[in-house]
RODO-2510 file (C-alpha; in nm, 4 decimals, decimal comma):
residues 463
     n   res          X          Y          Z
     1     x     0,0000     0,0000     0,0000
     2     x     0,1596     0,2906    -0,1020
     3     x     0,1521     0,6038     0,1097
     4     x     0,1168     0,9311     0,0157
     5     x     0,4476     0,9921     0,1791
     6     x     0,6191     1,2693    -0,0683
     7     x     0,6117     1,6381     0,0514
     8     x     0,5055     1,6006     0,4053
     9     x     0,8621     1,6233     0,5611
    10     x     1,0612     1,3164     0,7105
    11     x     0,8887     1,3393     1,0483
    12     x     0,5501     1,3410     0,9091
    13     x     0,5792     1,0453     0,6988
    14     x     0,7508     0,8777     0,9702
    15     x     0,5224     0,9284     1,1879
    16     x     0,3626     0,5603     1,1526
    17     x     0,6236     0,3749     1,1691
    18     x     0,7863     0,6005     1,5002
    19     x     0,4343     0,5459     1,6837
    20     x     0,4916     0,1632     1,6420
    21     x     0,8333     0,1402     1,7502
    22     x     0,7653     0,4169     2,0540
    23     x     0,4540     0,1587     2,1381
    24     x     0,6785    -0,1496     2,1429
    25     x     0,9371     0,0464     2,3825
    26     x     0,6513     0,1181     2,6011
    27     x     0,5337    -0,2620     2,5740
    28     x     0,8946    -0,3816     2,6585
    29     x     0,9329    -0,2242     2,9746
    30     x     0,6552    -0,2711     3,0909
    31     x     0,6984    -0,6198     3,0580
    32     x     1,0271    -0,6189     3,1764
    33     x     0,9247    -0,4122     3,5156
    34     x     0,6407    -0,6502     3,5425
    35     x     0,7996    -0,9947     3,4397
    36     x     0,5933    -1,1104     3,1522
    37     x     0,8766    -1,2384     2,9498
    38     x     0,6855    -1,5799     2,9495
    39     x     0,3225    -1,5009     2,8233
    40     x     0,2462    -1,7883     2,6029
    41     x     0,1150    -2,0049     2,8703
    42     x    -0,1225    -1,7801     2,9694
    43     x    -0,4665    -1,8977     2,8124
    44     x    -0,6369    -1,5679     2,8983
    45     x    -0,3150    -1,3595     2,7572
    46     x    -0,3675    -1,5835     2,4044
    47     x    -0,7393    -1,5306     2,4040
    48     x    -0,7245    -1,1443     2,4370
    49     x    -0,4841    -1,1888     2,1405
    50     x    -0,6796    -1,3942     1,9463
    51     x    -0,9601    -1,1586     2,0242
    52     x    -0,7078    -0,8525     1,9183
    53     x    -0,7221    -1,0736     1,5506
    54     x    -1,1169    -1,0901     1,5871
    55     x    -1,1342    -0,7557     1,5809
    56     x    -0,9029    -0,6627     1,3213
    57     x    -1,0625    -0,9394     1,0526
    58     x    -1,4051    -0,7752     1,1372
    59     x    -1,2936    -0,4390     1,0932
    60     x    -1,1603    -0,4971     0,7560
    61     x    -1,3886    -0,6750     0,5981
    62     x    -1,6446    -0,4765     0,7200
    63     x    -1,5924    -0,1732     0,5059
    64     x    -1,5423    -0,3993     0,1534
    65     x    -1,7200    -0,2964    -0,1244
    66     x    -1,9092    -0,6255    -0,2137
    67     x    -1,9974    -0,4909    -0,5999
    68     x    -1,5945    -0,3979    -0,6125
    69     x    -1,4880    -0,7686    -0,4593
    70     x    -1,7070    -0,9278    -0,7246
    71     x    -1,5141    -0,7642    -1,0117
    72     x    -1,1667    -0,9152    -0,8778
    73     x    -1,3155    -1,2885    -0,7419
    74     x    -1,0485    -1,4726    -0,8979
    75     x    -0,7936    -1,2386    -0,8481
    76     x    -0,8800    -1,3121    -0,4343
    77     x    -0,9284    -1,6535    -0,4315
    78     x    -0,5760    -1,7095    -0,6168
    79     x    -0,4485    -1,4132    -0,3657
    80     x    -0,5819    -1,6108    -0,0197
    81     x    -0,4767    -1,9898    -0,1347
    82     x    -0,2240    -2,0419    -0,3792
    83     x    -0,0804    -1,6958    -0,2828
    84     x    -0,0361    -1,7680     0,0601
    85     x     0,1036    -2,0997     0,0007
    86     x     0,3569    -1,9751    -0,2507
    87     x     0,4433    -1,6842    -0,0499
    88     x     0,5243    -1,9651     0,2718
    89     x     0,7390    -2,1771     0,0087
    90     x     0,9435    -1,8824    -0,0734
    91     x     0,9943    -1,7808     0,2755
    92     x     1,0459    -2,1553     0,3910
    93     x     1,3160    -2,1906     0,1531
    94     x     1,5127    -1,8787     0,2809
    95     x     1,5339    -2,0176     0,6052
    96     x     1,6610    -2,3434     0,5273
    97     x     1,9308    -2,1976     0,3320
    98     x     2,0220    -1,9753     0,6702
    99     x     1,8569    -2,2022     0,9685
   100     x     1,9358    -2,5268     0,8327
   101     x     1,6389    -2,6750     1,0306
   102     x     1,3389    -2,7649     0,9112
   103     x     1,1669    -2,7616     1,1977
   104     x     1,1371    -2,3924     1,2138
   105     x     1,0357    -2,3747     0,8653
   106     x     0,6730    -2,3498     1,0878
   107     x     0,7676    -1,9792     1,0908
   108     x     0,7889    -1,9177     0,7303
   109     x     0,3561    -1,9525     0,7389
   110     x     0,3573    -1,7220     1,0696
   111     x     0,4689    -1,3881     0,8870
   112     x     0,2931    -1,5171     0,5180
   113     x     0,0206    -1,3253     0,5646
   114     x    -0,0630    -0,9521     0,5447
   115     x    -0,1916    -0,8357     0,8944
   116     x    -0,5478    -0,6345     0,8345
   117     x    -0,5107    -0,4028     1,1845
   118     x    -0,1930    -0,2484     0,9732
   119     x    -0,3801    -0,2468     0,6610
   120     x    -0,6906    -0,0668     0,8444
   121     x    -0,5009     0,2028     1,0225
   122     x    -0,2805     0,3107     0,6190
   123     x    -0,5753     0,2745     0,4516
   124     x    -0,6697     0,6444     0,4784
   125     x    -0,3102     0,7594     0,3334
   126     x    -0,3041     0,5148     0,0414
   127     x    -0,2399     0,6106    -0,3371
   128     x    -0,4342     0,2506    -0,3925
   129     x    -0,7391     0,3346    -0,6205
   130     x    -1,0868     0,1946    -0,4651
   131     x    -1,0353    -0,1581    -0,6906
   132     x    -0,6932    -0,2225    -0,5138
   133     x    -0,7894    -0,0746    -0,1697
   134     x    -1,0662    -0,3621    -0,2013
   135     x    -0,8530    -0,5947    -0,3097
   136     x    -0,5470    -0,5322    -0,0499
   137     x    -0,8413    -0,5832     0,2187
   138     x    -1,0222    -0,8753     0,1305
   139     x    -0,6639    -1,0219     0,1147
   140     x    -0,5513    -0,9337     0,4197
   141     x    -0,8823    -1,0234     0,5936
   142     x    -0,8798    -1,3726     0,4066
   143     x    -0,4960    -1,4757     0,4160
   144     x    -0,5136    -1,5001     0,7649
   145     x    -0,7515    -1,7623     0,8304
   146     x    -0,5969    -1,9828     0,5248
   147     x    -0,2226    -1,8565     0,7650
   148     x    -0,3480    -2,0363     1,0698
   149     x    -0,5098    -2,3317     0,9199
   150     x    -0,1518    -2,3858     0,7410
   151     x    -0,0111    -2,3238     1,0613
   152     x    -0,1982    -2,5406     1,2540
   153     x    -0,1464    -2,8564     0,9728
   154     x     0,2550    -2,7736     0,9387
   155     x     0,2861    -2,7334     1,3060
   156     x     0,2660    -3,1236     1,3967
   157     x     0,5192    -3,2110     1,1199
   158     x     0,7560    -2,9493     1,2557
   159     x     0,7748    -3,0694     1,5817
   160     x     0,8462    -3,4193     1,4733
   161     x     1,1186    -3,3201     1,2682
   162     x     1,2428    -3,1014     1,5771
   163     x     1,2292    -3,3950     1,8153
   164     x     1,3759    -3,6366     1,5466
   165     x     1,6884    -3,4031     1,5357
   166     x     1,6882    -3,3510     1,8990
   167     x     1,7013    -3,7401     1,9585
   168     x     1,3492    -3,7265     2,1443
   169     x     1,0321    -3,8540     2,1403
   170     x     0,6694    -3,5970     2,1215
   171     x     0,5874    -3,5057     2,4656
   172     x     0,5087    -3,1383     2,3526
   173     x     0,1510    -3,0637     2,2443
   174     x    -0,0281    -2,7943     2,0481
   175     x    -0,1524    -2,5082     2,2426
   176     x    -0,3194    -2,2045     2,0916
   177     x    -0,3928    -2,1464     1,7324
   178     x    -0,2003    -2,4405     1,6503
   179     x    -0,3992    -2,6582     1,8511
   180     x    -0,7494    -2,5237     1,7386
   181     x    -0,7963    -2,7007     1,4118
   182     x    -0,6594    -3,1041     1,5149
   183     x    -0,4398    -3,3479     1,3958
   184     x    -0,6087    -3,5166     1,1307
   185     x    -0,8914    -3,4460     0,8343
   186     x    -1,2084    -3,4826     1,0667
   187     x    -1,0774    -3,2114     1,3204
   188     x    -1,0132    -2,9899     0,9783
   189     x    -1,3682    -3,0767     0,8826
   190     x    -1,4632    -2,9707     1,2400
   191     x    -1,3527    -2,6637     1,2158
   192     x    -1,4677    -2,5582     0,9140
   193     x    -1,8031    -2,6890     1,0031
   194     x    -1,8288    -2,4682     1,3853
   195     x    -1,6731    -2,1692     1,1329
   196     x    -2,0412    -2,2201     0,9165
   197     x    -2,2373    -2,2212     1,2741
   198     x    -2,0833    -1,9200     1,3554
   199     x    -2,2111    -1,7588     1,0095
   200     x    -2,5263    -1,9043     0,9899
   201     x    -2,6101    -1,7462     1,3468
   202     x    -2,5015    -1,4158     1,1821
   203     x    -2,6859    -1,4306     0,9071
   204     x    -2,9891    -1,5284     1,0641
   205     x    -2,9873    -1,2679     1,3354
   206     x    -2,8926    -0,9931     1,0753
   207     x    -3,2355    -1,1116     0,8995
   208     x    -3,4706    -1,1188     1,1859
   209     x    -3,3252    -0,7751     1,2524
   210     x    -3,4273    -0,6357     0,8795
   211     x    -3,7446    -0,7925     0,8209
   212     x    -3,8803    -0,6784     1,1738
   213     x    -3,7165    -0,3271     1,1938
   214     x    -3,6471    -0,2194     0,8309
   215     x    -3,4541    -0,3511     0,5644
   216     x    -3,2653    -0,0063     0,5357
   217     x    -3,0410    -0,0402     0,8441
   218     x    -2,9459     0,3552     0,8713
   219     x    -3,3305     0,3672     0,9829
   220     x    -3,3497     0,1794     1,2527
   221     x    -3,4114     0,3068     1,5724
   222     x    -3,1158     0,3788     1,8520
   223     x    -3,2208     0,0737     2,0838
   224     x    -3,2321    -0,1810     1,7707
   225     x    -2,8826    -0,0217     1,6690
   226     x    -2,7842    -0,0577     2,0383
   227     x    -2,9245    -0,4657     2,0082
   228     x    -2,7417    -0,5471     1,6902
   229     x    -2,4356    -0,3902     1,8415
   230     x    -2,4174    -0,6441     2,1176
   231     x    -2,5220    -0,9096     1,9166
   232     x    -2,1881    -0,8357     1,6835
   233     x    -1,9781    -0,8498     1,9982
   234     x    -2,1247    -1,1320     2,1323
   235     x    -2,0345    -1,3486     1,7746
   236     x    -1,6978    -1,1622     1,7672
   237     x    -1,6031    -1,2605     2,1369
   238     x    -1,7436    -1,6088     2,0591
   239     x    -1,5030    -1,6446     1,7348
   240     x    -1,2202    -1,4912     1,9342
   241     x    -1,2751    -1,7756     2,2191
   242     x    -1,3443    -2,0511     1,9794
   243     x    -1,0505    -1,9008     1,6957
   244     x    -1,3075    -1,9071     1,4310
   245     x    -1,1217    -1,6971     1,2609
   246     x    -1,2800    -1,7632     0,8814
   247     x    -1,6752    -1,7130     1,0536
   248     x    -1,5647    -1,3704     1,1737
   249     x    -1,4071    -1,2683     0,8596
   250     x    -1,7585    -1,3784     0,6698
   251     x    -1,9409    -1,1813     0,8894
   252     x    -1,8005    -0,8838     0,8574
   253     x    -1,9216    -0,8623     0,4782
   254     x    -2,3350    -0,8724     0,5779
   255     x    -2,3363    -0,8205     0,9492
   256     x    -2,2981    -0,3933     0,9427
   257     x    -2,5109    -0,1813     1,1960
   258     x    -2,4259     0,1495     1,0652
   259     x    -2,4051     0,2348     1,5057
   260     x    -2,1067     0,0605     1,5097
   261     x    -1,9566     0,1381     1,1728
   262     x    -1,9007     0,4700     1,2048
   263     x    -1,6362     0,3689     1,4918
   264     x    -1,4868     0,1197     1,2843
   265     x    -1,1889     0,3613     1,2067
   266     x    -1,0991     0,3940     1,5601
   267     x    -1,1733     0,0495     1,6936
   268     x    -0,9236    -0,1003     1,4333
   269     x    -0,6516     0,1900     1,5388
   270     x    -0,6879     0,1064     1,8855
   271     x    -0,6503    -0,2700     1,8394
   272     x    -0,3518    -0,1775     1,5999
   273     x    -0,2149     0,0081     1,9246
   274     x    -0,2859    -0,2948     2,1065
   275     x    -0,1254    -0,4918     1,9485
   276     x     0,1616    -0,3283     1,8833
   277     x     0,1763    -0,3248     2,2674
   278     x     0,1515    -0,6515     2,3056
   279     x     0,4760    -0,6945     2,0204
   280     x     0,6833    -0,5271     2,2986
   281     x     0,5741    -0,7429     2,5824
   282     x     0,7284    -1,0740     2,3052
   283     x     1,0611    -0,8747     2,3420
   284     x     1,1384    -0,9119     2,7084
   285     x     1,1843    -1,3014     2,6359
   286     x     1,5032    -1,1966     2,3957
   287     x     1,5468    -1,1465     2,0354
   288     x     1,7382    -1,3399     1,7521
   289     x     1,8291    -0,9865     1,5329
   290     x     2,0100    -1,1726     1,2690
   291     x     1,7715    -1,4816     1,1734
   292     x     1,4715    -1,2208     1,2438
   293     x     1,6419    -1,0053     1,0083
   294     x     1,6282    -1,2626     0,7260
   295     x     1,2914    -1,3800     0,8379
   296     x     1,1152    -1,0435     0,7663
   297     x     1,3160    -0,9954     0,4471
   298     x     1,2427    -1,2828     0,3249
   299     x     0,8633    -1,2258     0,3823
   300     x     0,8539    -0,8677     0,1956
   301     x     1,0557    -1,0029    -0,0832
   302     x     0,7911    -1,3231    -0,1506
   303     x     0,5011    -1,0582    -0,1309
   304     x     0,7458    -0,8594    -0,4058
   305     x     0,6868    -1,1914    -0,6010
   306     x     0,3644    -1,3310    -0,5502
   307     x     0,1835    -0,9944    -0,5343
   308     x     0,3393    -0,8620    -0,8878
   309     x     0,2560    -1,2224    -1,0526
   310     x    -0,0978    -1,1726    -0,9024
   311     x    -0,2071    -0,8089    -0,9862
   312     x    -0,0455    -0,8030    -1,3807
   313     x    -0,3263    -0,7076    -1,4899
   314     x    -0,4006    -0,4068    -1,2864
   315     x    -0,3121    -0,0904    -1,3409
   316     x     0,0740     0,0243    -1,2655
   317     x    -0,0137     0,1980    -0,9359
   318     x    -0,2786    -0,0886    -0,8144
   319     x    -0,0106    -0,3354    -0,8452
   320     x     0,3014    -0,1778    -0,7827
   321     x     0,1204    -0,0724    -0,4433
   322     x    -0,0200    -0,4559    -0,3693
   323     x     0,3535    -0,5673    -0,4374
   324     x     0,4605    -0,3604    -0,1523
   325     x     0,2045    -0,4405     0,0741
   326     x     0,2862    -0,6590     0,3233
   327     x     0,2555    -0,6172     0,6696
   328     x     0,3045    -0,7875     0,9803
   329     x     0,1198    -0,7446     1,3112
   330     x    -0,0995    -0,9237     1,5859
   331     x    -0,1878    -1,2309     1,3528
   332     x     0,2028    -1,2572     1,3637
   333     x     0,2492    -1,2392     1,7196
   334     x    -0,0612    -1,4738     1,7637
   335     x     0,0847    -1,7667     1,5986
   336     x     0,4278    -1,6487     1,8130
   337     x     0,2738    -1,7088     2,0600
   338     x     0,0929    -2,0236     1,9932
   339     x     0,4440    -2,1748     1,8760
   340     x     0,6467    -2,0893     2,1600
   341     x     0,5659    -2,3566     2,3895
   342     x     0,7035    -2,6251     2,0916
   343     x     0,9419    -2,4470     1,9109
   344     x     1,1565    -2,1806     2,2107
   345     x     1,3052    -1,9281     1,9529
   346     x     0,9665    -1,8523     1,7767
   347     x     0,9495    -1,5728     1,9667
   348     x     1,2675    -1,4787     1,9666
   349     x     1,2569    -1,5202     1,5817
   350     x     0,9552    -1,3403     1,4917
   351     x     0,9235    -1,0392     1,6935
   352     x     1,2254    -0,9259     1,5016
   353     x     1,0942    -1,0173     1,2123
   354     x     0,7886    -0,8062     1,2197
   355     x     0,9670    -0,4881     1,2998
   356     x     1,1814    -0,5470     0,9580
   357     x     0,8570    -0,6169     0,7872
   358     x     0,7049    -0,2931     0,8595
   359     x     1,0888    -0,0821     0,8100
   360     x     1,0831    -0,2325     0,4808
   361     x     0,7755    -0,2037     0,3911
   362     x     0,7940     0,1602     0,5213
   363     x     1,1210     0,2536     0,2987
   364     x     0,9871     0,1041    -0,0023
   365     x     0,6489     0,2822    -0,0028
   366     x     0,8210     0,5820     0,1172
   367     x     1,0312     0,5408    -0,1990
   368     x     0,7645     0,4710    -0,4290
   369     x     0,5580     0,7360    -0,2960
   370     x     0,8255     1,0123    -0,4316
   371     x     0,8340     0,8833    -0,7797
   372     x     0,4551     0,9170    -0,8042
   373     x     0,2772     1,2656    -0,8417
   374     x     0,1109     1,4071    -0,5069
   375     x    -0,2513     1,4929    -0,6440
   376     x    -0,2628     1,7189    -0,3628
   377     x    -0,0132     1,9508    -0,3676
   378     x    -0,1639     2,3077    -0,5561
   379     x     0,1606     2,4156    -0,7386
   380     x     0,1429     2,3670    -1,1349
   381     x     0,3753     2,0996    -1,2715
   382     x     0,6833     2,2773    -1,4374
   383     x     0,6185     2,1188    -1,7499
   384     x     0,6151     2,4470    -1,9611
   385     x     0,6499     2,8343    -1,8960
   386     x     0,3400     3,0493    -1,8371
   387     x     0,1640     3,1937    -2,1466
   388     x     0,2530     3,5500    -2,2406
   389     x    -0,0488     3,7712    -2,2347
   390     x    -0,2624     3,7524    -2,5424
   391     x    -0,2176     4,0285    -2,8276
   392     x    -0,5294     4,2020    -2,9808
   393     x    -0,5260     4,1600    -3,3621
   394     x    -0,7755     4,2934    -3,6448
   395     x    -0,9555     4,0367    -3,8314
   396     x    -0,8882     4,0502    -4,2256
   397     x    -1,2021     4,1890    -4,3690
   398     x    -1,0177     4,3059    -4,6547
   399     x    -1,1369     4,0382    -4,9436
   400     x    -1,4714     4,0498    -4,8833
   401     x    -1,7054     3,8411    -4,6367
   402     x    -1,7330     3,5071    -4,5663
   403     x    -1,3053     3,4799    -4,5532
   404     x    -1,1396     3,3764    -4,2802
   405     x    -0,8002     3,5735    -4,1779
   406     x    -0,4922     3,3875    -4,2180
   407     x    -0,2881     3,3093    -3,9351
   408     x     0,0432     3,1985    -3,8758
   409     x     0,2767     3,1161    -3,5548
   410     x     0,5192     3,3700    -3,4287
   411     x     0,7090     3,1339    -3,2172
   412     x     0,7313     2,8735    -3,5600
   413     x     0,7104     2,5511    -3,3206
   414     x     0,3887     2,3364    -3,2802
   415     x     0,1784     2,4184    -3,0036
   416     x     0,1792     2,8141    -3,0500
   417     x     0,1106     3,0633    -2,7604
   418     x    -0,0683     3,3297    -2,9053
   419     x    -0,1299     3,4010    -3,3092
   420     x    -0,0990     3,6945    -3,4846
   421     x    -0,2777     3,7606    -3,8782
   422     x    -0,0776     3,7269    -4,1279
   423     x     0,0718     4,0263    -4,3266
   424     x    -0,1846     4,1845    -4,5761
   425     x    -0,3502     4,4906    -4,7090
   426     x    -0,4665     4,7368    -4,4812
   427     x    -0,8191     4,7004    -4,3432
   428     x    -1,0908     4,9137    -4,5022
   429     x    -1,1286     5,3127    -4,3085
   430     x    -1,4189     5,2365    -4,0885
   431     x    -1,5497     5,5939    -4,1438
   432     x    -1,5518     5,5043    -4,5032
   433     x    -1,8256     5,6374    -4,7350
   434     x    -2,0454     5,3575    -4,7027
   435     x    -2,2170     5,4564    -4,3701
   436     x    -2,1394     5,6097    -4,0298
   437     x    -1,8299     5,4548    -3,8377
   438     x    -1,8419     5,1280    -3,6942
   439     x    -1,6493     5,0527    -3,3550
   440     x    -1,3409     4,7842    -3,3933
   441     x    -1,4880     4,4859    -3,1889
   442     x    -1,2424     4,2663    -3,3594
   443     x    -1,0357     4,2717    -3,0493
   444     x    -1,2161     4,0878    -2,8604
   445     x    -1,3106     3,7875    -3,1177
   446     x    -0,9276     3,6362    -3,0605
   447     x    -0,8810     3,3258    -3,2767
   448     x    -1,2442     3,3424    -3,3641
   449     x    -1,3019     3,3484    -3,7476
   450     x    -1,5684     3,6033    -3,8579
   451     x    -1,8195     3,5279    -4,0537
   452     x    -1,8925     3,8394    -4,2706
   453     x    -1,9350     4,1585    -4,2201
   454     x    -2,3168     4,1465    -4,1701
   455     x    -2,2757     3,9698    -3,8873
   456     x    -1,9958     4,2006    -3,7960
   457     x    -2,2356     4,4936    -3,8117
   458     x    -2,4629     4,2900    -3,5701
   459     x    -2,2584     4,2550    -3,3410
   460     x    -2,1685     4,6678    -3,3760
   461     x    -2,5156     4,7670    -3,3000
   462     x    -2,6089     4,5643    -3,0359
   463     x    -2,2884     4,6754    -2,8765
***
């Protein structure tokens, strides 16, 4: 997403990316004053987080154009599957060259996806046009349920390979996000099938609501906006407890009281505040700088990739932008989170890793944002001097009416700036014999041919 960065001065277009880090300072010591360096064994710490991602998947897909999505289906569904999957081989085959351990390949799917709190809270300073703001958001609402499904599958395989290296047998188990789906294809099935409860509920709700109050929403009176308004929270809390992460991101596209809506823009900034907050508490536990580093690289450059090979056939700017899009945030330190307890230097590994994300993907809109033209900014492009004032000239009435007066360019390049009549005979006296004098209007027909003179003396007497 590229932001309008040009012309607003270095601390003004930094001013994102210095709020995040300041937040993650603040996070860190608080957590190291307070001792949280081990969080991911607290269930209610993970389901606040997971509530955090709840929140964020709502919030974005909440404010999708459904006529615009329809127009780019394919596009999407290519974007939120074989996307995500190619941009987790790309990442996954970075870190083997650097790790040399598969079993932390896991972390390749953590930071595939694009995080939609970071998305929400640019979307406002965005050169996307409303096609690719549509189409960045249904992606990054989307990606992230298809990220934690993929985690939770590659998560078991991981571990083995981690305890086959170690010389050990399985005595971890999946906690968190990675334990939410199962272990085989009836848990999957599961899952998918509470994820349809959860939007079935929705959608019958947001009917009863319509066909006995109104089918226009915006009409509805404050106590029914005040009822649907729990009702949301209610399903949202219940996805965020349950991780039905694909339900919530479903509902968002029907489930709109206009109440809450009008919030949306600050809700999502303060859960992107949140959870930037609750990046700096991950920190206290240590970081790995240099294979975080190559994580997070790796991760903008296979959005680079996947994201130009997906949006060819958008306009420069749309794709361009959706090529530098990715973002990392609390869906990230989610699945951190949920790893830790099987794999000890996910967190270590990732937190880094999201702060490169965002400095990258910082620097290269920042960059890309200076090569583009600010449609705000009121000063004329220098693309050519100012016009000299016009010159009056006579029209050449001298063979007769119905001629038009020849002209020809002073300046002798294309694209003249004024025109002057060519050289001829004199005009006729206008206090000739022929009648009383007529006054020279000429000067203010410029570059308009005249007629004839009748219409000349028309315009003369009605002056």
């Amino acid at each position: 997403m590229a932001s309008g960065v040009a012309g607003r001065g270095l601390l003004g277009a930094t001013r994102h990316l210095w709020t995040l880090v300041g937040i993650i300072g603040v996070g860190w010591a608080v957590g190291a004053g307070a001792g949280t360096g081990d969080l991911s064994g607290s269930s209610l710490y993970l389901f606040f987080t997971t509530l955090l991602l709840a929140v964020g998947l709502y919030g974005s897909t909440s404010e999708i154009s459904l006529r615009e999505a329809r127009q780019d289906l394919r596009l999407l569904l290519l974007a939120v599957t074989a996307g995500v999957v190619a941009k987790a081989a790309l990442i996954a085959l970075v870190l083997w060259l650097v790790l040399d351990d598969p079993a932390y390949l896991v972390l390749a799917v953590a930071v595939a996806q694009i995080d939609p709190l970071s998305v929400a809270a640019l979307r406002d300073s965005s050169r996307l046009s409303p096609r690719g703001r549509t189409v960045l958001s249904v992606w990054a609402s989307f990606d992230d349920p298809v990220t934690v499904l993929l985690t939770a599958y590659t998560a078991p395989f991981a571990l083995r390979a981690l305890n086959d290296s170690a010389g050990t047998s399985a005595t971890s188990s999946a906690d968190g996000i990675a334990g939410a789906v199962g272990d085989d294809l009836l848990d999957y099935a599961a899952q998918l099938g509470w994820n349809a409860v959860l939007v079935a509920v929705a959608a019958a709700l947001w009917l009863l609501l319509r066909r006995t109050r109104g089918k226009d929403p915006a009409r509805w009176s404050p106590a029914t906006q005040a009822v649907a308004v729990l009702l949301l929270l209610a399903l949202v809390v219940t996805a965020g407890g349950c991780t039905l992460m694909l339900g919530v991101a479903v509902v968002g596209l029907f489930f709109r009281p206009p109440a809450l809506t009008r919030h949306l823009g600050r809700i999502s900034r303060g859960a992107y505040v949140t959870a930037a907050f609750t990046l700096g508490l991950l920190l206290v536990a240590g970081v790995d700088l240099v294979y975080g580093l190559v994580l997070g690289t790796a991760a903008y450059g296979a959005q680079i990739v996947v994201g130009s090979v997906l949006a060819r056939k958008l306009d420069r700017v749309d794709r361009v932008s959706l090529a530098l899009g990715q973002q990392n945030g609390v869906t990230a330190v989610i699945l951190a989170l949920s790893l830790q307890p099987m794999f000890p230097e996910a967190v270590a590994i990732v937190a880094p890793a999201i702060v490169t994300v965002n400095c990258l993907h910082f620097a290269a809109n920042s960059l890309w944002g200076r090569l583009q033209p600010d449609p705000d900014d009121p000063r004329p492009a220098p693309d050519r001097p100012p016009l000299p004032p016009a010159r009056p000239v006579q029209p050449d009435l001298s063979a007769g009416p119905g001629t038009v007066p020849l002209w020809k360019d002073l300046d002798g390049a294309a694209d003249p700036y004024w025109k002057e009549p060519a050289a001829g005979p004199a005009p006729p006296d206008p206090a000739g014999d022929d009648g009383p004098p007529r006054p020279a209007l000429a000067h203010l027909l410029r570059n308009v041919p005249v007629v004839d003179a009748v219409a000349l003396d028309a315009v003369g007497e009605t002056d």
